[in-house]
GUTI-587991 format. One record per residue: residue number from 0; residue in three letters; x, y, z of N, C-alpha, C in turn. Coordinates in steps of 0.05 Angstrom, whole numbers. Example, Ala and Ser with C-alpha at 12.3 -4.5 7.8 and 13.67 -1.06 7.14 Angstrom:
// GUTI-587991
REC     i    aa      n_X      n_Y      n_Z     ca_X     ca_Y     ca_Z      c_X      c_Y      c_Z
REC     0   ala      264     -114      156      246      -90      156      264      -66      156
REC     1   ser      257      -45      142      273      -21      143      258        1      157
This chain:
// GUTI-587991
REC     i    aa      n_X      n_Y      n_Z     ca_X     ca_Y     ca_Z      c_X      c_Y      c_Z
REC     0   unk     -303      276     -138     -311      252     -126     -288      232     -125
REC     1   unk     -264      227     -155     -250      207     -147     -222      212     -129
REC     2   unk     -220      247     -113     -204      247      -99     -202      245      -68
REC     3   unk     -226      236      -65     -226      223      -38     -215      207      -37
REC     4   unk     -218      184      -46     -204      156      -47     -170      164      -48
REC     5   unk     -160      185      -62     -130      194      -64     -113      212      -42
REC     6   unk     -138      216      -31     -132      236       -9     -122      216        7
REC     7   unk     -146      194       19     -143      172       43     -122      156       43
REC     8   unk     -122      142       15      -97      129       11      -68      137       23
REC     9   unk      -65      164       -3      -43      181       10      -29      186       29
REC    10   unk      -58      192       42      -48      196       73      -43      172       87
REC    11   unk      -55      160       81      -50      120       91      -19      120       86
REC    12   unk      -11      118       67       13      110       64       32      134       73
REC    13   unk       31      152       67       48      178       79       51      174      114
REC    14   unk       27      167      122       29      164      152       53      132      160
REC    15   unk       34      130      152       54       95      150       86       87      146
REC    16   unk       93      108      121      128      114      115      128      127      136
REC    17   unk      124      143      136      133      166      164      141      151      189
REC    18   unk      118      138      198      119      130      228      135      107      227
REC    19   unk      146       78      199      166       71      207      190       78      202
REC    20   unk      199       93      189      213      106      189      233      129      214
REC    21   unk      209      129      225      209      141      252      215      115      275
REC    22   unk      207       89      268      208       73      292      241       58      289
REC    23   unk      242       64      255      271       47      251      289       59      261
REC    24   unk      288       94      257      299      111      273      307      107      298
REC    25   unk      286       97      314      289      100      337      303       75      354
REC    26   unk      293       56      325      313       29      342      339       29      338
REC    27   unk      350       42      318      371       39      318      388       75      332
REC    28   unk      374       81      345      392      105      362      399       88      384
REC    29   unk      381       78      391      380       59      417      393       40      415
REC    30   unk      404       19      392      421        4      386      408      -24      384
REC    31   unk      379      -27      390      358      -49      390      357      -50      355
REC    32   unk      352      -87      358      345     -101      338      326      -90      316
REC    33   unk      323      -83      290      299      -75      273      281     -105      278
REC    34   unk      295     -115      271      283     -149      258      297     -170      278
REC    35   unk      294     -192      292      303     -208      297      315     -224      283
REC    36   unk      331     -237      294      345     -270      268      350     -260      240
REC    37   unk      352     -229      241      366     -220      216      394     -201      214
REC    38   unk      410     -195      201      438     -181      201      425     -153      205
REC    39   unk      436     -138      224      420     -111      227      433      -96      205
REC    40   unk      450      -89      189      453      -79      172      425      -92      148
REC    41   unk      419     -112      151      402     -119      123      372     -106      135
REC    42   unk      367     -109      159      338     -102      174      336      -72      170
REC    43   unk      359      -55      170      354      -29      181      354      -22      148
REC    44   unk      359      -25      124      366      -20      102      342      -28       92
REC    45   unk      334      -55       96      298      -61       78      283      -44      101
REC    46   unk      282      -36      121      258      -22      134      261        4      130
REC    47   unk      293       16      117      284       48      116      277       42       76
REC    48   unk      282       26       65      271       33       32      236       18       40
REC    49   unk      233        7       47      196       14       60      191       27       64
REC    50   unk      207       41       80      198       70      102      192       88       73
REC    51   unk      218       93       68      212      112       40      200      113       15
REC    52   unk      197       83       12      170       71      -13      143       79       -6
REC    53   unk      137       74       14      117       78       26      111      108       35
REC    54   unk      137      125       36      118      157       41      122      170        9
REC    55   unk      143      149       -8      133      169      -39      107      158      -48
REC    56   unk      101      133      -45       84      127      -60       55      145      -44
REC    57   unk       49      146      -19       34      176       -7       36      192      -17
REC    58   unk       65      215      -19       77      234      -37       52      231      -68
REC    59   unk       68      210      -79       45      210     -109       23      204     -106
REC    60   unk        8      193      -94      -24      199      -79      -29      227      -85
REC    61   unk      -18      240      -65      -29      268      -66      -25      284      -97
REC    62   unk       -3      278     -105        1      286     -132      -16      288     -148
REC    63   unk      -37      253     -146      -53      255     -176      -87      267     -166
REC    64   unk      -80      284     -136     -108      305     -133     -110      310     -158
């Protein structure tokens, strides 16, 4: 019963790192802004350790099935 709730989460957040991670990706192949009115070295650096906080902490979701 209480791994439903671990499952959803999980995947909440696994989906979530993933896809920005994927969008930071993509802004910066393209050479577009992460963040506005910010140093793109500082935008692209706090949005990929989100990106990656966010798919371990999914990662350990699924862990404590």
């Amino acid at each position: 019963m209480e791994s439903g709730p671990a499952i959803f989460a999980g995947a909440a957040f696994a989906l979530f790192g993933a896809a920005l991670l994927v969008w930071t990706g993509a802004r910066v192949l393209h050479r577009a802004p992460v963040a506005h009115g910010v140093s793109p070295a500082t935008s692209i650096t706090l949005a990929a350790l989100a990106g990656v906080s966010f798919l371990a902490l999914g990662v350990w979701c699924f862990g404590r099935i």
